[in-house]
One Martini backbone bead per residue (centre of mass of N, CA, C, O) as a GRO file, in nm:
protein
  452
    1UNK     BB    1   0.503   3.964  -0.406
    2UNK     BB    2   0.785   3.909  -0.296
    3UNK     BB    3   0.853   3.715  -0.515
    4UNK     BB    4   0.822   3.817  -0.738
    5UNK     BB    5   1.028   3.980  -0.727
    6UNK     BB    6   1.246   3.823  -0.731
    7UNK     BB    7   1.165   3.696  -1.019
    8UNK     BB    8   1.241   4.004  -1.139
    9UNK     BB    9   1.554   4.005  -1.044
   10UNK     BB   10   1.628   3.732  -1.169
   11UNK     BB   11   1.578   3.832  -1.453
   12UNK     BB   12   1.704   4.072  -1.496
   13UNK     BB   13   1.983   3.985  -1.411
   14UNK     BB   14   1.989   3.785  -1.671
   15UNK     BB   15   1.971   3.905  -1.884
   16UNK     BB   16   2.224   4.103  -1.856
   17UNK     BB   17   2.428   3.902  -1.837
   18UNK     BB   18   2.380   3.822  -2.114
   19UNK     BB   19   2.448   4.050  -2.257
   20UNK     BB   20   2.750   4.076  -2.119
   21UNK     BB   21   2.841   3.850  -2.261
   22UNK     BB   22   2.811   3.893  -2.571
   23UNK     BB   23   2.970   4.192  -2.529
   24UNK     BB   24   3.252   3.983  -2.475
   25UNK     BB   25   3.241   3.843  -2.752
   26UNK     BB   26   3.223   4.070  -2.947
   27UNK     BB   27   3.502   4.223  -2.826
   28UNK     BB   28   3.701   3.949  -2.889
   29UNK     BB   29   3.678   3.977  -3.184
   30UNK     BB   30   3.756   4.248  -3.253
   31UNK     BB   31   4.014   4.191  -3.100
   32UNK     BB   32   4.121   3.984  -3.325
   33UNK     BB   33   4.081   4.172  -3.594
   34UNK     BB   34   4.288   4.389  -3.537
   35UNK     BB   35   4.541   4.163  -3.516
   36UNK     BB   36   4.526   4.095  -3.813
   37UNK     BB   37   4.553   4.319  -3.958
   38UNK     BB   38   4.841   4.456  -3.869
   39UNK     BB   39   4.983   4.188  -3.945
   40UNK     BB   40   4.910   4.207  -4.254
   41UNK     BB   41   4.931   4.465  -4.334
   42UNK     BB   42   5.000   4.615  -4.610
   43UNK     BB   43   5.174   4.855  -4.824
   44UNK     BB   44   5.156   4.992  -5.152
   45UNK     BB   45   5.422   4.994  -5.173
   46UNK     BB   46   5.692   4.872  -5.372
   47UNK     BB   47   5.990   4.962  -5.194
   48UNK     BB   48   6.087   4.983  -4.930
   49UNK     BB   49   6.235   5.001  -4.702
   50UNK     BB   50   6.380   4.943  -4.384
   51UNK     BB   51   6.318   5.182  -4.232
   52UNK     BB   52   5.990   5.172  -4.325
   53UNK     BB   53   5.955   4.885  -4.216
   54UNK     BB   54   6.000   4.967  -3.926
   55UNK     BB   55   5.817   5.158  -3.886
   56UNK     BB   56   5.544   5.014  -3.928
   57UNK     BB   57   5.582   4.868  -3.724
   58UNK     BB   58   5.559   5.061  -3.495
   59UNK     BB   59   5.294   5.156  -3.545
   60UNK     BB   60   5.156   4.873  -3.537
   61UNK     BB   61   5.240   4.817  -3.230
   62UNK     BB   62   5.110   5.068  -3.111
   63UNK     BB   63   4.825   5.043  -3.165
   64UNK     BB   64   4.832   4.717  -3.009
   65UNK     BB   65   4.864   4.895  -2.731
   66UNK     BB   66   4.616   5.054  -2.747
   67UNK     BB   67   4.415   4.852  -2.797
   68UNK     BB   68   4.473   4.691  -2.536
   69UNK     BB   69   4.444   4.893  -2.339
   70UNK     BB   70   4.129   4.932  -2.440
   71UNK     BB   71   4.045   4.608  -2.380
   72UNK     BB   72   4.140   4.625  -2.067
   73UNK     BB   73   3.954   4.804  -1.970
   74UNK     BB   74   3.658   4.718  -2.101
   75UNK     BB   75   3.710   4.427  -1.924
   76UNK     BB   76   3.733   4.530  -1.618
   77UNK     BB   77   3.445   4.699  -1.644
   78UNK     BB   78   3.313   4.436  -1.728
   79UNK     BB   79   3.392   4.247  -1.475
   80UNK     BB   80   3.241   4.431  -1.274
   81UNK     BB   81   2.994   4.445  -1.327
   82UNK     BB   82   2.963   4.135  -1.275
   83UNK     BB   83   3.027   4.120  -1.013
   84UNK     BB   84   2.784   4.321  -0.900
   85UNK     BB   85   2.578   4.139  -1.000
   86UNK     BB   86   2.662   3.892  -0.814
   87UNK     BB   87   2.600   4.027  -0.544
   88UNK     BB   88   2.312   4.145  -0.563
   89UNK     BB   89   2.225   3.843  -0.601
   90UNK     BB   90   2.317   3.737  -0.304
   91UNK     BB   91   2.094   3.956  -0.146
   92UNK     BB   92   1.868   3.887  -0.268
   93UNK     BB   93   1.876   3.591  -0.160
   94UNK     BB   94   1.926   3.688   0.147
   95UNK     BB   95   1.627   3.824   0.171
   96UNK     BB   96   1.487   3.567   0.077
   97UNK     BB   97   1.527   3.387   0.321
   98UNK     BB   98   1.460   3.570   0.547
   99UNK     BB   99   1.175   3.560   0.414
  100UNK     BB  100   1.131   3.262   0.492
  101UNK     BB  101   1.208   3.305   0.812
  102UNK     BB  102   0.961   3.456   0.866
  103UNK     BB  103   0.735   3.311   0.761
  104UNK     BB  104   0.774   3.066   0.955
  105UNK     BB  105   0.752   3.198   1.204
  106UNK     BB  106   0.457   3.355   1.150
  107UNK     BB  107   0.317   3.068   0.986
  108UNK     BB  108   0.427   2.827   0.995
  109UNK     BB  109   0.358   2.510   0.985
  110UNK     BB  110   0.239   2.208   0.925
  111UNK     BB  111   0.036   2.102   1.254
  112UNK     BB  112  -0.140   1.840   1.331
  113UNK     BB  113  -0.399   1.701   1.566
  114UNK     BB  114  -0.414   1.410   1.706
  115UNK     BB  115  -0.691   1.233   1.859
  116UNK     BB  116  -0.761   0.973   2.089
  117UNK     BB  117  -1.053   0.797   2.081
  118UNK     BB  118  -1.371   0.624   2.232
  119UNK     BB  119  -1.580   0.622   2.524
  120UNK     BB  120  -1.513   0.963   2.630
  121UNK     BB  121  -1.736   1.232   2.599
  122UNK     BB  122  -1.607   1.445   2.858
  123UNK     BB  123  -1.300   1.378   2.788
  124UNK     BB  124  -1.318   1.508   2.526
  125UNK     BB  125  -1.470   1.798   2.553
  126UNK     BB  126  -1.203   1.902   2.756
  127UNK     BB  127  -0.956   1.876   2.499
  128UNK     BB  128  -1.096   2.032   2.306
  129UNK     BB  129  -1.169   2.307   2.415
  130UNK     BB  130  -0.875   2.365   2.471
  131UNK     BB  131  -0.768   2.338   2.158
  132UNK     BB  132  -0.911   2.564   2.087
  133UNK     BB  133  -0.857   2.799   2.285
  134UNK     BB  134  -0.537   2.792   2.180
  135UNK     BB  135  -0.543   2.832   1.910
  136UNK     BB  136  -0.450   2.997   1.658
  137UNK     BB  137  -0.448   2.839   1.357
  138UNK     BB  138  -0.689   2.602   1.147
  139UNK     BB  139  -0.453   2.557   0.959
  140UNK     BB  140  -0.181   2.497   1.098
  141UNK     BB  141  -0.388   2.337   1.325
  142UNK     BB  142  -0.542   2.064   1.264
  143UNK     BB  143  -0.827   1.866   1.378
  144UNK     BB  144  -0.790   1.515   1.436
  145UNK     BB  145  -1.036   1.262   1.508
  146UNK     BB  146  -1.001   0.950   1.650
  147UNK     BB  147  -1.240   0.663   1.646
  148UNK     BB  148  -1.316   0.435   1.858
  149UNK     BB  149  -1.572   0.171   1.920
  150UNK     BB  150  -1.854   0.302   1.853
  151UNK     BB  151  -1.910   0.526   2.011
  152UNK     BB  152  -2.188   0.723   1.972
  153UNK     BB  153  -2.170   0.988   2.192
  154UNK     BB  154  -1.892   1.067   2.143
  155UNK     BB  155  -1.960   1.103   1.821
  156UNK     BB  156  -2.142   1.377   1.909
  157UNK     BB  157  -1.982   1.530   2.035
  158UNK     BB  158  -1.748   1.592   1.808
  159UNK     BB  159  -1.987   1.686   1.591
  160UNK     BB  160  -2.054   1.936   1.723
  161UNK     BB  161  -1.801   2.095   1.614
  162UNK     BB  162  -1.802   2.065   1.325
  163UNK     BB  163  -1.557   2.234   1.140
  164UNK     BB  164  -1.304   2.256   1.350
  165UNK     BB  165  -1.312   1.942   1.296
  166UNK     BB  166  -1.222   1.626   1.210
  167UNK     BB  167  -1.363   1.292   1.157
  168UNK     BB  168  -1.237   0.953   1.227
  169UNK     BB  169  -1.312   0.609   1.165
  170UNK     BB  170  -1.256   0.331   1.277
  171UNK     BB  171  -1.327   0.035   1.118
  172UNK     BB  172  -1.201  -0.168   1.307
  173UNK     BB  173  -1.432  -0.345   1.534
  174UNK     BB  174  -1.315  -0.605   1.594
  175UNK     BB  175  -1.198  -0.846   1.748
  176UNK     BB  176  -0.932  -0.931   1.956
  177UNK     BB  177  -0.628  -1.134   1.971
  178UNK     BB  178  -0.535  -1.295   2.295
  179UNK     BB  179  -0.412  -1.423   2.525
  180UNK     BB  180  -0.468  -1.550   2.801
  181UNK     BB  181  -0.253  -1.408   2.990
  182UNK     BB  182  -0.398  -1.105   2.876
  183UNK     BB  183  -0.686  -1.049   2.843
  184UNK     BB  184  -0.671  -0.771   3.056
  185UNK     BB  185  -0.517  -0.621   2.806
  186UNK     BB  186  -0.710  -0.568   2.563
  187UNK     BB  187  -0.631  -0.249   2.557
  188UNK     BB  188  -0.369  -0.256   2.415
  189UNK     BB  189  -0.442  -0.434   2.184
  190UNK     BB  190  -0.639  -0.178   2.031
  191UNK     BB  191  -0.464   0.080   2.052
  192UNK     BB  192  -0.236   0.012   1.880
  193UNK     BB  193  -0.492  -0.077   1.622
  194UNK     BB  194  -0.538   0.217   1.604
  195UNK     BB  195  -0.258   0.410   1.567
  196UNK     BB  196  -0.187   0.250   1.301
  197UNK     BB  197  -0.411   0.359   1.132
  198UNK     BB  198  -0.410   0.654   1.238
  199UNK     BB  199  -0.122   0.720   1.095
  200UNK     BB  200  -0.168   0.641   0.846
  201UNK     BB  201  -0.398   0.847   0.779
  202UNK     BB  202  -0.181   1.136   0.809
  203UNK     BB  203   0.045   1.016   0.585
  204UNK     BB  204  -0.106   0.888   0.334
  205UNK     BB  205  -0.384   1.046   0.342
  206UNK     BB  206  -0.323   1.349   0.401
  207UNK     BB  207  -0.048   1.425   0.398
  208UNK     BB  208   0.165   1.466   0.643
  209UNK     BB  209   0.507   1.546   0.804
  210UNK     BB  210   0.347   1.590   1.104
  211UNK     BB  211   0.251   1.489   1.435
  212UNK     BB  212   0.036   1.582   1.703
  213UNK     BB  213  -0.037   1.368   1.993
  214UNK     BB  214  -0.337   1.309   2.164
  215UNK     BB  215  -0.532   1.225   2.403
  216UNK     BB  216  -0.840   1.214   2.598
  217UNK     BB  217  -0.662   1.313   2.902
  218UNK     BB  218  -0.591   1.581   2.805
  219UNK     BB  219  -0.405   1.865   2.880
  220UNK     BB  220  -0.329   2.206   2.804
  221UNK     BB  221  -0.104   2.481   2.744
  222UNK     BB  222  -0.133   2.785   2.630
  223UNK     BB  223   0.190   2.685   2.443
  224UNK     BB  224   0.153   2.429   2.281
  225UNK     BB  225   0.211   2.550   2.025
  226UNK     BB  226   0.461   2.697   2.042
  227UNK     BB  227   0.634   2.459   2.150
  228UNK     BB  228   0.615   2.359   1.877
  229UNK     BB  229   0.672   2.533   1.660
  230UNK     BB  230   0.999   2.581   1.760
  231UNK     BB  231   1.107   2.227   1.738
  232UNK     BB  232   1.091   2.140   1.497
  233UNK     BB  233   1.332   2.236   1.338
  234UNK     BB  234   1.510   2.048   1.552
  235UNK     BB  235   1.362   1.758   1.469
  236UNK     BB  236   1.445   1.795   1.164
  237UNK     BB  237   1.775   1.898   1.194
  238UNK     BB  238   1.811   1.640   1.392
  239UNK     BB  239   1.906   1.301   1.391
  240UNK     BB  240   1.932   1.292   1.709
  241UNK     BB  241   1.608   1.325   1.705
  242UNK     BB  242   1.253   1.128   1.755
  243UNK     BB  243   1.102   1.383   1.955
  244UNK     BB  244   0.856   1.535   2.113
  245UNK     BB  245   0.751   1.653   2.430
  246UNK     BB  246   0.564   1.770   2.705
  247UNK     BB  247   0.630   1.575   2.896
  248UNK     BB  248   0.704   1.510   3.260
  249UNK     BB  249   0.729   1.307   3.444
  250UNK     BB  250   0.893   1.467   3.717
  251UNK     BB  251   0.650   1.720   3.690
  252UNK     BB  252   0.620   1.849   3.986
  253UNK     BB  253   0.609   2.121   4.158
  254UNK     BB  254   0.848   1.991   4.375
  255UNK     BB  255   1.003   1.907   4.089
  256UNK     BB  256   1.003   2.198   3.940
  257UNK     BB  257   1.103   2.556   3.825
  258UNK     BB  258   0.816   2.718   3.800
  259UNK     BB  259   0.963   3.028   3.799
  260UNK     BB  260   1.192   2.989   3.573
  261UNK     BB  261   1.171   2.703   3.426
  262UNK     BB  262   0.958   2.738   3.160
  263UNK     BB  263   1.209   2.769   2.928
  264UNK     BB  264   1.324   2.484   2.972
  265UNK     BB  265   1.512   2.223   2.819
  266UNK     BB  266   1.565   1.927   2.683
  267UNK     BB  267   1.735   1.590   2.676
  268UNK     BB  268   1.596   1.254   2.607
  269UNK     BB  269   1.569   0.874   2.641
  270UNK     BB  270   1.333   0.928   2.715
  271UNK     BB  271   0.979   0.825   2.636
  272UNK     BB  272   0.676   1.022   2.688
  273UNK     BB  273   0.452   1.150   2.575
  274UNK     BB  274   0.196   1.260   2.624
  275UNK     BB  275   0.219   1.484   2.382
  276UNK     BB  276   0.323   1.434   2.097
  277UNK     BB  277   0.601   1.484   1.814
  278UNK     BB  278   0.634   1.352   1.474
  279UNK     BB  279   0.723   1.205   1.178
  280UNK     BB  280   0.728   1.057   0.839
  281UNK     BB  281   0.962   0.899   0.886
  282UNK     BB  282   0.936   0.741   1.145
  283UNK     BB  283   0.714   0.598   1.040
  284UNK     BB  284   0.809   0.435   0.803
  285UNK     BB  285   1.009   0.273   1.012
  286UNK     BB  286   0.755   0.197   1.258
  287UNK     BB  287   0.530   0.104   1.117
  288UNK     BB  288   0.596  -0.210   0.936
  289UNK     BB  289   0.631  -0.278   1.288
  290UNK     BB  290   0.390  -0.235   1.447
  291UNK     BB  291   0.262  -0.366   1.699
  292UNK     BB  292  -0.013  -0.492   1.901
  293UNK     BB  293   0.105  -0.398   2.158
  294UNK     BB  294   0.283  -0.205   2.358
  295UNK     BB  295   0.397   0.058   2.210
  296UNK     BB  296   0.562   0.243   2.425
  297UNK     BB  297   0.727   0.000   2.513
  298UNK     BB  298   0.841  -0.060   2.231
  299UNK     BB  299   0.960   0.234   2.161
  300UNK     BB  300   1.163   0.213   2.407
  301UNK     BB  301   1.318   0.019   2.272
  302UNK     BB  302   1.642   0.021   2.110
  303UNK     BB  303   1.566  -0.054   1.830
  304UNK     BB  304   1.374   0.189   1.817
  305UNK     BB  305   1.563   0.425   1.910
  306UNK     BB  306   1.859   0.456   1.857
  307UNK     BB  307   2.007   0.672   2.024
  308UNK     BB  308   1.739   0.869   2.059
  309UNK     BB  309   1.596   1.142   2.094
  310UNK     BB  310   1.406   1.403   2.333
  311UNK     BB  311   1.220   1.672   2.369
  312UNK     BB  312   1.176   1.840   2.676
  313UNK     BB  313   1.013   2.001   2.978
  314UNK     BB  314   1.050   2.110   3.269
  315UNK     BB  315   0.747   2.209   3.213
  316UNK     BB  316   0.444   2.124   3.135
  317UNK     BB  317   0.228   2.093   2.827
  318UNK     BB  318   0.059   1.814   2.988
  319UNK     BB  319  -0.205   1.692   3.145
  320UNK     BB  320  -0.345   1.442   3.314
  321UNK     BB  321  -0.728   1.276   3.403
  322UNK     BB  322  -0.670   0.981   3.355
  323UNK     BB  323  -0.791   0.749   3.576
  324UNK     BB  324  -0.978   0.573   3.381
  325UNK     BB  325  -0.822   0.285   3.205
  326UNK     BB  326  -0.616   0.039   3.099
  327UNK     BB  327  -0.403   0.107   3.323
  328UNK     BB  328  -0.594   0.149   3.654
  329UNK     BB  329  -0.425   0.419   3.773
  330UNK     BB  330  -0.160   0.403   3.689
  331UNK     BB  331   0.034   0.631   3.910
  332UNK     BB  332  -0.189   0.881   3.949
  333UNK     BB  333  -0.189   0.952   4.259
  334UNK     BB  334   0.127   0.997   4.287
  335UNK     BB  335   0.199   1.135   3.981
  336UNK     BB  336  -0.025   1.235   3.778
  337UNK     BB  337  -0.173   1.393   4.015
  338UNK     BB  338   0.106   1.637   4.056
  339UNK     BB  339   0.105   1.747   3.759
  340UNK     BB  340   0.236   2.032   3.626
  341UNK     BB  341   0.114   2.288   3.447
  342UNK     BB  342   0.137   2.534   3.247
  343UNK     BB  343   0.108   2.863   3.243
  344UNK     BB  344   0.290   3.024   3.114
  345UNK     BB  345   0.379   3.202   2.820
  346UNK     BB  346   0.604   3.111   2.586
  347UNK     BB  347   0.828   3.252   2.333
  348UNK     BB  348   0.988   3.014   2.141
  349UNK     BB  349   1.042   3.142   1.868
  350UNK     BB  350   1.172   3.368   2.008
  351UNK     BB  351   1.395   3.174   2.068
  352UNK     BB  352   1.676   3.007   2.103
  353UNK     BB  353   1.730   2.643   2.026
  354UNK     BB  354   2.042   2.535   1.966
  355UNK     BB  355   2.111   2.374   2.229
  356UNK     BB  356   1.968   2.091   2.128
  357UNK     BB  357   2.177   2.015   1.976
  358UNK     BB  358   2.421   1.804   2.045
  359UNK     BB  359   2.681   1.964   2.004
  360UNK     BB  360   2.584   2.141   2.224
  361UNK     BB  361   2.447   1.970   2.462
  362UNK     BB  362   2.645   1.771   2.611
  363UNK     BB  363   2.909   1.958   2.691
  364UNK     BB  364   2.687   2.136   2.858
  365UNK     BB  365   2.578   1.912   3.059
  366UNK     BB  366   2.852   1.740   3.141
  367UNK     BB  367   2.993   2.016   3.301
  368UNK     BB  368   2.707   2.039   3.482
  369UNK     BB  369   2.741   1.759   3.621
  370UNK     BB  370   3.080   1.735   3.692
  371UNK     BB  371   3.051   2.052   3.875
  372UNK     BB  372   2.878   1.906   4.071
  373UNK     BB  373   2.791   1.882   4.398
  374UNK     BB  374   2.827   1.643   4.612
  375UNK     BB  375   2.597   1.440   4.775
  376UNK     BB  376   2.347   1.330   4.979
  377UNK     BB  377   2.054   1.243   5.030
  378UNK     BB  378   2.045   1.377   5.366
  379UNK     BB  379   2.124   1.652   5.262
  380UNK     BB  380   1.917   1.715   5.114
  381UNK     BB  381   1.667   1.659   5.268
  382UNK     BB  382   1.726   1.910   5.458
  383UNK     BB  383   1.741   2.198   5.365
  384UNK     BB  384   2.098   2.314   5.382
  385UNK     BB  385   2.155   2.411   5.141
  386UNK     BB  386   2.285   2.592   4.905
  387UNK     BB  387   2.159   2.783   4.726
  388UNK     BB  388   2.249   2.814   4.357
  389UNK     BB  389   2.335   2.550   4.376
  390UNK     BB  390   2.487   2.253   4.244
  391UNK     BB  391   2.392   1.889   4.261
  392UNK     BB  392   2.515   1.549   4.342
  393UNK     BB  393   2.371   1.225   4.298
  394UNK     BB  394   2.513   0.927   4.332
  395UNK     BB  395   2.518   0.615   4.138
  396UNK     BB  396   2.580   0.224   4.108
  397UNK     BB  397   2.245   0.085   4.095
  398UNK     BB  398   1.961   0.020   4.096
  399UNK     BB  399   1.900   0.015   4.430
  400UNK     BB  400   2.013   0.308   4.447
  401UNK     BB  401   1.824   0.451   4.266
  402UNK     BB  402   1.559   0.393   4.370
  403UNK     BB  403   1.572   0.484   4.634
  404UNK     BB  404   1.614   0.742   4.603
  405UNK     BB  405   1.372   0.841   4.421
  406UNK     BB  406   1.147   0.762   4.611
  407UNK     BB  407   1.227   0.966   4.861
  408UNK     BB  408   1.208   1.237   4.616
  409UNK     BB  409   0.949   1.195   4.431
  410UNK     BB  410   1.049   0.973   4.188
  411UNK     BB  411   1.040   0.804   3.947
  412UNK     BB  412   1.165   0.409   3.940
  413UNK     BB  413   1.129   0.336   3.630
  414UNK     BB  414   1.213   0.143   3.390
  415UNK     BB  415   1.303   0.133   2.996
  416UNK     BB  416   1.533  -0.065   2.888
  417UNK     BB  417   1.700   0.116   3.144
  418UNK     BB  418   1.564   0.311   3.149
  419UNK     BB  419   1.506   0.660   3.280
  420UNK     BB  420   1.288   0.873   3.356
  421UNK     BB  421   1.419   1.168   3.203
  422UNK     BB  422   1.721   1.038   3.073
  423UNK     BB  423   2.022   1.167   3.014
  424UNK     BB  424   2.312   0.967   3.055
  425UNK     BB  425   2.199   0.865   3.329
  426UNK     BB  426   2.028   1.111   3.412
  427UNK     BB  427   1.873   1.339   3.644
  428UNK     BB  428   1.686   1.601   3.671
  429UNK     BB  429   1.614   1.841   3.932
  430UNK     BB  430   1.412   1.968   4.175
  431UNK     BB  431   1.514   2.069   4.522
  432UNK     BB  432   1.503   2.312   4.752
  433UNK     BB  433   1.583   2.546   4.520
  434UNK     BB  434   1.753   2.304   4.342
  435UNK     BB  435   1.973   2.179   4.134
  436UNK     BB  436   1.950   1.803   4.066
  437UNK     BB  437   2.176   1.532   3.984
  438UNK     BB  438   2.085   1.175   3.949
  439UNK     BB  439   2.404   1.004   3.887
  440UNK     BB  440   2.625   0.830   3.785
  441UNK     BB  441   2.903   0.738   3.765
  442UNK     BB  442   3.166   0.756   3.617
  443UNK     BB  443   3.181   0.445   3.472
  444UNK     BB  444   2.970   0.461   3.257
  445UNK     BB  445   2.834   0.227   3.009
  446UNK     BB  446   2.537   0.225   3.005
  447UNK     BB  447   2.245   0.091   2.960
  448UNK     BB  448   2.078  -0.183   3.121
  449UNK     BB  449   1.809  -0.359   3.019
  450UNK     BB  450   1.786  -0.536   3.323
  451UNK     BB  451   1.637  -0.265   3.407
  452UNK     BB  452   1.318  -0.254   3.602
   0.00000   0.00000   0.00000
């Protein structure tokens, strides 16, 4: 309805507009036409004298100043009434924006979530039932399971849900050629080759602009739809962002500000995965050379990361339960079963978010990293800090990062010398009620690739 009115406010001051051109066309004829008449007309007497032809011409001149007089005021009452014609259609333009970015906000983008499964009936039921509690709309989020292996079992797990979600499967369940001495590692390209299936059937068969991919051993938070719906906007205009992540590699309950912290965002250059949204350009990017195995340690290499960045939560909202997969339990007793998921729905929507854009983050995460307070490792670790103090933790080689991390109970492995979390070689965490950030010296020239 809205719509329509604008579009008949649109025609109708069209309209107007090129009539009020006609009348000006036809004024300016008019006023061509009364200058020639003045100015040939003679009078019909055959002898005037000089006296009379001065005369005549004085009146003639007067005529032609009163008409232009009169010429003068009713184009200036008629550019006046198009100049306010021409504001008119600004402000109605600006309604209408205004309410185009009303709708976006109130009716938001589609942005579908690919659930990536393969033979756990218990852990996809636990994901599903999850992601329909917390949706908002089935319109704007549809939930499409893509199923790897041809288990039986969880393909009827999934079909029990009926039309809220739709199943689509992997076709190619060949057996897939591996070296010898990653045999043992052979779900790794496997999932791979299904990532690669699923996100071209996203974008090229469903023809969707961005996909929120999640996989079957994730736990999700209240506002996780919330979440994403708020920062896309911002990884669609900031080109120096290519990802948006739910997950905090470093989000244990004792090292995020569970308490205030619910609604703070970063930029990091590390890839977390993990609940993550991409676009169909990234894909366009990514897809034509994509990896046979190692797609996430892949995404993290300098060629495809390309200096772009992620935007990631102080606080998850996303936990992993899934002790059993391809990696064998890595890290999850003691790091990724240890992830707060967050409790609290942040209306993020309704929140400012453009501090994520680099041009306005960068020089305040720079100046609050440069005026925080050195200590020593020994100092945190005390617990007699300054609480609303910030601090920071200067490293300045690989094994004195990795030692720090360690004893602070911080992940301390690099992916292409990047570290977890990092953004311009910085770590933020919360520890002892205080925000710590674990950083290089000024001399920083950049991530080392042969950190690991």
């Amino acid at each position: 309805m809205i719509v329509n009115f604008c579009l008949k406010i649109c025609y109708e001051s069209s309209t107007m507009r090129r009539k009020q051109l006609l009348l000006l066309k036809v004024g300016i004829v008019a006023w061509l036409l009364v200058v020639y008449i003045l100015f040939t007309y003679q009078p019909s007497t055959t002898s005037p004298s000089l006296s009379q032809k001065s005369h005549n011409i004085n009146q003639q001149l007067d005529k032609l100043e009163d008409e232009l007089s009169k010429q003068s005021k009713f184009y200036s009452s008629l550019l006046e009434k198009l100049r306010g014609l021409q504001r008119q259609q600004h402000e109605d333009q600006h309604i209408s924006n205004e309410e185009d970015d009303f709708r976006l906000i109130k009716d938001g983008p589609v942005l579908p979530i690919l659930l990536i499964a393969c033979n756990r009936e218990a852990a996809v039921r636990r994901s599903i039932d999850l992601l329909l509690k917390y949706r908002p709309d089935q319109e704007r989020f549809p939930i499409i399971v893509s199923q790897d292996c041809g288990h039986k079992p969880t393909r009827e797990t999934i079909e029990s849900y009926g039309d809220q979600l739709s199943l689509i499967q992997q076709p190619d369940l060949s057996d897939i050629e591996v070296p010898l001495k990653e045999r043992k590692f052979k779900g790794y390209f496997l999932i791979a080759r299904h990532y690669k299936w699923a996100l071209t059937q996203i974008f090229q068969k469903f023809n969707y602009e961005a996909v929120i991919i999640v996989e079957d051993d994730l736990d999700v938070a209240p506002d996780f739809y919330e979440y994403f719906s708020a920062t896309y906007p911002i990884l669609r205009s900031d080109p120096t962002l290519w990802c948006v992540s739910a997950w905090n590699d470093n989000g244990k309950a004792g090292l995020v500000d569970v308490r205030n912290g619910s609604s703070i965002l970063y930029r990091t250059d590390f890839f977390p995965g993990l609940g993550w949204m991409m676009t169909r350009e990234l894909w366009d990017e990514l897809g034509p050379k994509w990896p046979r195995s190692y797609w996430d340690d892949w995404v993290r290499a300098p060629e495809q990361r390309a200096n772009r960045a992620c935007i990631r939560p102080e606080v998850s909202r996303t936990r992993t339960f899934g002790k059993k997969g391809v990696s064998n339990g890595l890290f999850y007793e003691k790091h990724l079963k240890q992830i707060h998921l967050n409790e609290v729905f942040v209306p993020f929507t309704k929140l400012n978010l453009s501090y994520l854009h680099q041009e306005q983050y960068d020089p305040t995460f720079e100046k609050e990293v440069q005026n925080s307070q050195v200590v020593s490792l020994t100092e945190v670790k005390s617990g007699r800090l300054t609480q609303g103090v910030k601090y920071k933790i200067v490293y300045h080689t690989k094994d004195v990062f990795k030692r720090t991390a360690k004893a602070l109970g911080l992940m301390d492995d690099f992916k292409a010398g990047v570290p977890r979390t990092g953004y311009k070689g910085v770590i933020s965490f919360f520890y002892g009620n205080n925000r710590i950030f674990l950083a290089p010296g000024n001399n920083w020239q950049g991530y080392n690739p042969s950190w690991s």
